[in-house]
C-alpha positions in Angstrom: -30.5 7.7 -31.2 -33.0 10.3 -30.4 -31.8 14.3 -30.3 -32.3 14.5 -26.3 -30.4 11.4 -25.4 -27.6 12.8 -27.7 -27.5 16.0 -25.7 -27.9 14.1 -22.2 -24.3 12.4 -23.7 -22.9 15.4 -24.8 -23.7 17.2 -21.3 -21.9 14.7 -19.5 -19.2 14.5 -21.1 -18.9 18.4 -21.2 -19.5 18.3 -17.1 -16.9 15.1 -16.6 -14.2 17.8 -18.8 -15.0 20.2 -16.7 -14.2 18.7 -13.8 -10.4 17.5 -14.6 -10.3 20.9 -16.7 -8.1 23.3 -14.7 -9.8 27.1 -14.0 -7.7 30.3 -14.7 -6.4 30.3 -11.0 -5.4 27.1 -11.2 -3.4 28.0 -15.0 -1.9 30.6 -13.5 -0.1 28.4 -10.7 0.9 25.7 -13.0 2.3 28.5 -15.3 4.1 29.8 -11.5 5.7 26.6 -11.2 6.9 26.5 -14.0 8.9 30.0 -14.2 10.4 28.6 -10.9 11.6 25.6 -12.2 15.0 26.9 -12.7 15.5 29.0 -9.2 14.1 25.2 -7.5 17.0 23.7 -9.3 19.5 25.6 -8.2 18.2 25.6 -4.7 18.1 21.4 -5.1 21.5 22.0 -6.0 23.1 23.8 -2.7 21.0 21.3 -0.9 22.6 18.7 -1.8 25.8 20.0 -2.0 25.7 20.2 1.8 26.4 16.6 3.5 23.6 16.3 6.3 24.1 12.7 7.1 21.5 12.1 10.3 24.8 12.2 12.8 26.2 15.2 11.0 24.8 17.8 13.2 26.1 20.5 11.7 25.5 19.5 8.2 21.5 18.7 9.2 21.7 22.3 10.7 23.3 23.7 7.8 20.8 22.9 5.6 17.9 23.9 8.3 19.8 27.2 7.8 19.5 27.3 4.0 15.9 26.3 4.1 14.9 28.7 6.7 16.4 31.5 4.6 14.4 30.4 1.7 11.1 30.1 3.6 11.5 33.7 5.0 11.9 34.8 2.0 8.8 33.6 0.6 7.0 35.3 3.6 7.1 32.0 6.3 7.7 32.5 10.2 10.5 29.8 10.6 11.8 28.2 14.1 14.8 25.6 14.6 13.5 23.1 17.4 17.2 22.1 18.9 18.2 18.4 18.9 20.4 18.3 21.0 17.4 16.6 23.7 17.2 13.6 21.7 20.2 13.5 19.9 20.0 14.8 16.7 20.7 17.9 15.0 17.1 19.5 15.2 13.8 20.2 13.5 13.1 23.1 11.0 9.2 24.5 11.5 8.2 27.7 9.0 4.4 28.5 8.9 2.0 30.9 6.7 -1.3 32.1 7.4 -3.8 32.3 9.4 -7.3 31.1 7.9 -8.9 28.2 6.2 -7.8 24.8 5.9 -5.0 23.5 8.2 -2.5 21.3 6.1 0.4 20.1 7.5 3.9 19.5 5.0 6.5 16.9 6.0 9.7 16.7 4.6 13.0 15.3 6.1 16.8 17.2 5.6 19.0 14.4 6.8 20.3 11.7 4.7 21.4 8.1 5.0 25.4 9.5 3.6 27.6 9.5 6.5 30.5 12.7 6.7 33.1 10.1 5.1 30.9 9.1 2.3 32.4 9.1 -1.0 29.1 9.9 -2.6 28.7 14.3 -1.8 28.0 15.9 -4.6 25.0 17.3 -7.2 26.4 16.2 -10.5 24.1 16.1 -14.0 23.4 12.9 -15.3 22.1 14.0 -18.5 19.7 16.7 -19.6 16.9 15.2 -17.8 18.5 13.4 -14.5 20.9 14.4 -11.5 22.9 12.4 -9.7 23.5 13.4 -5.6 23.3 12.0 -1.9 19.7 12.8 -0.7 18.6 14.3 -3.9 15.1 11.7 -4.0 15.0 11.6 -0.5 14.1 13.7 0.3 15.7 17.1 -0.4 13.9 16.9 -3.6 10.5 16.5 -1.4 11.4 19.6 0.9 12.2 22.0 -2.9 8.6 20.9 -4.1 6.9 21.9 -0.9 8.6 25.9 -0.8 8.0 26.0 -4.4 4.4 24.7 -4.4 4.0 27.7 -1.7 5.3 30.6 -4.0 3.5 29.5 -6.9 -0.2 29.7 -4.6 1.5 33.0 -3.0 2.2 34.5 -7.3 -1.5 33.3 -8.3 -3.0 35.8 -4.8 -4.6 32.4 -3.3 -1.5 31.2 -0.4 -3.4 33.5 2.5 -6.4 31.0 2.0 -5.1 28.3 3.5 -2.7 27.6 6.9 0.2 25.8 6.3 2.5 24.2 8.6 6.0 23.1 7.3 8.2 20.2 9.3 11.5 19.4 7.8 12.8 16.5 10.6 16.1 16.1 11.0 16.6 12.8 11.9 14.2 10.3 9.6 16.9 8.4 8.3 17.6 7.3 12.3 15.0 8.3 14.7 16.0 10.6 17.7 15.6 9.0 21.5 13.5 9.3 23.4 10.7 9.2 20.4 8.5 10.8 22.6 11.0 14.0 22.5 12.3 13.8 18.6 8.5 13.6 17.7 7.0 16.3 20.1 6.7 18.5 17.1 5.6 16.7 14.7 2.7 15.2 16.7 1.4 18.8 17.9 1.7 20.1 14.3 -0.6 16.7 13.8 -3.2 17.5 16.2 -3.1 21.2 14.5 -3.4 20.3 11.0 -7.2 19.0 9.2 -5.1 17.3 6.7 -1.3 16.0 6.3 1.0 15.6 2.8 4.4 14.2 2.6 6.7 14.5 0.4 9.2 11.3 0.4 9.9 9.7 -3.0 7.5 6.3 -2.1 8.3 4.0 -5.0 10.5 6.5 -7.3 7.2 6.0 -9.6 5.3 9.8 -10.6 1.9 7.6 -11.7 2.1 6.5 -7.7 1.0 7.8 -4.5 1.2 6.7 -0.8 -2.1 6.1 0.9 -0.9 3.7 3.6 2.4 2.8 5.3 3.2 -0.2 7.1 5.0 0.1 10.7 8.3 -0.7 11.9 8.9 -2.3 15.0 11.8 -4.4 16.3 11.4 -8.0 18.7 13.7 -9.6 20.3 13.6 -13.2 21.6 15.7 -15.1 24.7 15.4 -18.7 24.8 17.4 -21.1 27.3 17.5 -24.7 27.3 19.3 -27.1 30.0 23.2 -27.4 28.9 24.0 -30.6 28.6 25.9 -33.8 26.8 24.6 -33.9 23.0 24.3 -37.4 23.2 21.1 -36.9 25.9 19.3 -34.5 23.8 15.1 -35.4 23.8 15.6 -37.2 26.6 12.3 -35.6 29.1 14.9 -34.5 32.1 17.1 -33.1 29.5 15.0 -31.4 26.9 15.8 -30.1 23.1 17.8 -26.8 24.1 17.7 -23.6 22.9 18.4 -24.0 19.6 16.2 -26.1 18.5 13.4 -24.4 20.8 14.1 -20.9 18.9 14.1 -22.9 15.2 10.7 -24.5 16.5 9.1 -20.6 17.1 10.8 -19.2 14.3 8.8 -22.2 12.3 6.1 -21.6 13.9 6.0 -17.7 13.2 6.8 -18.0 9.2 3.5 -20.5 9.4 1.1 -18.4 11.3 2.7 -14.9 10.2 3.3 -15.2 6.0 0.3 -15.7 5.1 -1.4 -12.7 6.4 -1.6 -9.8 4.0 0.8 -6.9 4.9 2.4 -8.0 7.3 6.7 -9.9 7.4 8.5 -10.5 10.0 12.0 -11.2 9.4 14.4 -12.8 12.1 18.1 -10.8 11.2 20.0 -11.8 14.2 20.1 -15.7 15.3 22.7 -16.3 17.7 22.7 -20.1 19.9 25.5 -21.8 21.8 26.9 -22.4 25.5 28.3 -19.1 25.9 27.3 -15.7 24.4 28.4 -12.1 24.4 25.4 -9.8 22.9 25.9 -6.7 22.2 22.0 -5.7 21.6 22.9 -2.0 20.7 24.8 -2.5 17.6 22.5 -6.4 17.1 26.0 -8.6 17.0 27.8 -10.7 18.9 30.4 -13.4 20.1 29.1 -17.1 20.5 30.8 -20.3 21.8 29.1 -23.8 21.2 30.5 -27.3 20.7 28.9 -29.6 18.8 28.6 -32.6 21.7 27.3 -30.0 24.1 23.3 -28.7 24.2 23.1 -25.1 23.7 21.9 -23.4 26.5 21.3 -20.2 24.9 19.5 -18.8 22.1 19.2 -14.6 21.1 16.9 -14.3 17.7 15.8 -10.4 16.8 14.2 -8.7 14.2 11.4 -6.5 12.8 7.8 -6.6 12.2 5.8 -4.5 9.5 2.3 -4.2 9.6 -0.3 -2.4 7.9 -2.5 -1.2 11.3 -2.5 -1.3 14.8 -4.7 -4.1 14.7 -2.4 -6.3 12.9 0.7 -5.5 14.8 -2.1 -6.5 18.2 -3.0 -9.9 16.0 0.8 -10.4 15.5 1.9 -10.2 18.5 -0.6 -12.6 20.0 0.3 -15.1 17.8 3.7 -14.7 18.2 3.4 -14.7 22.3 1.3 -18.1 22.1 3.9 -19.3 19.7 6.9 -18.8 21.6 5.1 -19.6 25.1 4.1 -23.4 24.2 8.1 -24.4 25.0 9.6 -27.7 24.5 11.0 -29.5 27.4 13.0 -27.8 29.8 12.8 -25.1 27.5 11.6 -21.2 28.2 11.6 -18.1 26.4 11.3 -14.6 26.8 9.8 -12.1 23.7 10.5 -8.3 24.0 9.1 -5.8 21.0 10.1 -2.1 20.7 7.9 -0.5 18.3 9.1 2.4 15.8 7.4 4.2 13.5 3.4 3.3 13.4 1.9 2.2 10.4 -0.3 4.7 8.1 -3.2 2.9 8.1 -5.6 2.9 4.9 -8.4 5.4 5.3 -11.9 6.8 3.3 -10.0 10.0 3.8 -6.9 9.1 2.6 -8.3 7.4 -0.8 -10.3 10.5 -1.1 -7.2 12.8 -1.2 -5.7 10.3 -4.0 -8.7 10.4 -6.0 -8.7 14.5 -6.4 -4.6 14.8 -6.5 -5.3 12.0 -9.6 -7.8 14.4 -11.2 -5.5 17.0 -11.1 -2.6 14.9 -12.4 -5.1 14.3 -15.4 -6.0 18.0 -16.2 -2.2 18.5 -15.9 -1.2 15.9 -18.8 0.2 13.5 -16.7 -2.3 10.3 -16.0 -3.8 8.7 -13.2 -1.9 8.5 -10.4 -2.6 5.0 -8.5 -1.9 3.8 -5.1 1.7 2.6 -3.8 1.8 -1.1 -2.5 2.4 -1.2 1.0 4.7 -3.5 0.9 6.8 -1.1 -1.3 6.4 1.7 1.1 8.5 1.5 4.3 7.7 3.7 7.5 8.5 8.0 7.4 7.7 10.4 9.2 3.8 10.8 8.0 3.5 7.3 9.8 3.5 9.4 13.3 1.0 11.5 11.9 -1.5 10.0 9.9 -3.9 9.0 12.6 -4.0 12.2 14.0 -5.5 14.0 10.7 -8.9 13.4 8.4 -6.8 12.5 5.9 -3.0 12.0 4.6 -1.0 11.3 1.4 2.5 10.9 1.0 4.8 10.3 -1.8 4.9 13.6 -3.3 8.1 14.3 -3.9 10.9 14.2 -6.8 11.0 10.7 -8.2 13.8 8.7 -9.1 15.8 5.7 -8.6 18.8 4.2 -6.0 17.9 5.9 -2.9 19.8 4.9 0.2 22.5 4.0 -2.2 25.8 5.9 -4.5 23.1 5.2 -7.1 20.7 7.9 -6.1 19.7 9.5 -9.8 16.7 11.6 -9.4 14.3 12.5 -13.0 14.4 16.4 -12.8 11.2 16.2 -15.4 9.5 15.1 -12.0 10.2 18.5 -10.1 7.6 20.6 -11.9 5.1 17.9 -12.4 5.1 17.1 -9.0 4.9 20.5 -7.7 2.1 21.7 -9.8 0.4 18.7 -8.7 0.9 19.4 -5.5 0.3 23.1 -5.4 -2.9 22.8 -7.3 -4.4 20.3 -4.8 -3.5 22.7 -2.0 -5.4 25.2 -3.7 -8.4 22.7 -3.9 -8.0 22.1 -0.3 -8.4 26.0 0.2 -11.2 26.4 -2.4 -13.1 23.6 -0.3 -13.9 21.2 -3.6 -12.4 17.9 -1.0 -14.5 16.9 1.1 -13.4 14.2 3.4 -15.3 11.8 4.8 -15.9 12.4 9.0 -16.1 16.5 8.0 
């Protein structure tokens, strides 16, 4: 090979190392992190240690309390939003700065562990793992994001950027009215250029979360003409309600599974003469005989879906569905959506591709895209169409969560927070540029 096309190789390869190389700034904050690690523990630690179960109040307050301290101490104006309007215990805000990029960092401080839980305590695993009730998610999540901070604030760059921190209170079981619990977190949207969070998404630290699928619930009525079982199909009799909600329910899993994304999954199927339905807690007390048509059927469930187009498509085809009733048949289909889904975005795959680079220069690997379909809804879901670009899944990694089997990998609290820290930096330093900017 001649000499030039030699040196044409060797200059690209020296300019593709360059660019996953890490500059002295960005050294100097993986080497902050890292004298932290220790102080982020121990903060993890009393975090847990503190039962904030969504309905314990005073336990989500509690550790509000703990985290506010820690943010005022690391230079953050802090505010507890009250939930007492929608029935939680409340909202922790803290912000920093007051020029360049606006980012917006979401973490959550309640849990899915009731009061009377047996599972309340920070214990070690082994040298590498930790065992605890909300450890993965997310108080893990909410460590990485103040620690990310004071490693940009010891390497002089954390004034170059605004941040503004939301630690919900009540993501394990959403406040009511939504419009209220999320009041907050949508005007710190419409604030921010670009949103992180920092849930656990798959427990996997070579995975990121570029798209969430929704959560909604439906619920379905159907009535038939009560009757005696031996004149069922008859044309003044009909099929009843039970076999009218089997034939949409068929219907559904043939129009529905095949589309990519998106389940629907009935959880509640209820169908006799008499019914007592107690919608709030989705149970119930049914009365049928087997030589009597059932006059009444109650079906409900949720929907996931990867956009707000598809939950539209869905929900057409599940109208049509249950409107084309069998005789003397009718039914009635209510949905109350949730969280909406984080839709895939240029922006969103652009802020993977540089939080991957960094994971390279770091030692770690690629980090790939999350499945949707192994990412449920969080509280980025409210925000992600309101910004140029979001990624979640950024916090401590780990396995079990929502269960007495929640083990997190303490390896993953550095690595994620350098990760994450450095990325911030790149934010402030300008190097992303996302597409629509």
């Amino acid at each position: 090979m001649p000499f030039r096309g030699l040196c044409g190789i060797f200059l690209f390869i020296s300019l593709l190392s360059s660019a996953y190389a890490l500059d002295e700034t960005e050294s100097a904050i993986r080497d902050a992190v890292n004298r932290g690690e220790q102080e982020a523990l121990a903060l993890l630690e009393q975090a847990v240690n503190i039962n904030s179960g969504t309905m314990n109040t005073g336990g989500v307050k509690e550790v509000g309390e703990l985290f506010a301290k820690a943010f005022a101490d690391a230079g953050f104006a802090t505010r507890w939003v009250d939930g007492a309007p929608f029935g939680r215990g409340g909202h922790l805000l803290a912000e920093h700065g007051s020029r360049g990029p606006k980012v917006l960092l979401i973490g959550h401080i309640d849990t899915v562990f009731a009061k009377d839980s047996s599972f309340q305590r920070f214990q070690r695993v082994d040298e590498h793992h930790a065992a605890g009730p909300g450890i993965t998610d997310m108080k893990g999540g909410d460590v990485i994001i103040l620690q990310a901070a004071k490693a940009l604030d010891a390497a002089g760059v954390l004034d170059e950027l605004q941040l503004r921190v939301i630690l919900t209170g009540d993501e394990e079981s959403r406040g009511r009215p939504l419009d209220v619990a999320n009041a907050e977190l949508i005007a710190a949207a419409d604030w921010a250029d670009i949103a992180l969070g920092f849930e656990d998404g798959d427990g996997d630290p070579g995975t990121a979360v570029t798209a969430r699928r929704s959560s909604s619930e439906w619920q379905l009525t159907v009535t038939g003409k009560p009757a005696h079982s031996s004149q069922i199909f008859r044309e003044d009799i009909g099929f009843g309600a039970a076999l009218e909600a089997a034939r949409i329910l068929d219907g559904w899993r043939k129009a529905l599974s095949a589309i990519p994304n998106l389940t629907f999954n009935p959880g509640l199927v209820m169908a006799g003469t008499d019914m007592d339905h107690d919608e709030g807690n989705t149970r119930g007390k049914v009365f049928g005989k087997n030589n009597v048509i059932a006059q009444t059927a109650v079906v409900s469930g949720g929907l996931r879906a990867i956009s707000p187009a598809q939950i539209a498509r869905a929900e057409e085809l599940m109208r049509d569905i249950a409107g084309d009733n069998l005789s003397q048949t009718a039914a009635t289909l209510n949905f109350n959506h949730g969280y909406p889904p984080m839709a895939p975005s240029p922006g969103n795959d652009e802020l993977l591709k540089h939080y991957s680079a960094i994971s390279e220069a770091l030692g770690y690997g690629k980090v790939a895209a999350v499945d949707p379909r192994r990412a449920g809804a969080a509280d980025i879901s409210f925000v992600a169409s309101r910004v140029s670009a979001a990624l979640d899944g950024l916090g401590l990694m780990g396995d079990g969560g929502h269960t007495v089997d929640e083990v997190a990998d303490l390896r993953t609290l550095p690595q994620q927070t350098q990760r994450v820290a450095i990325l911030l930096y790149r934010i402030a330093r300008g190097d992303i540029s996302l597409p629509g900017n």
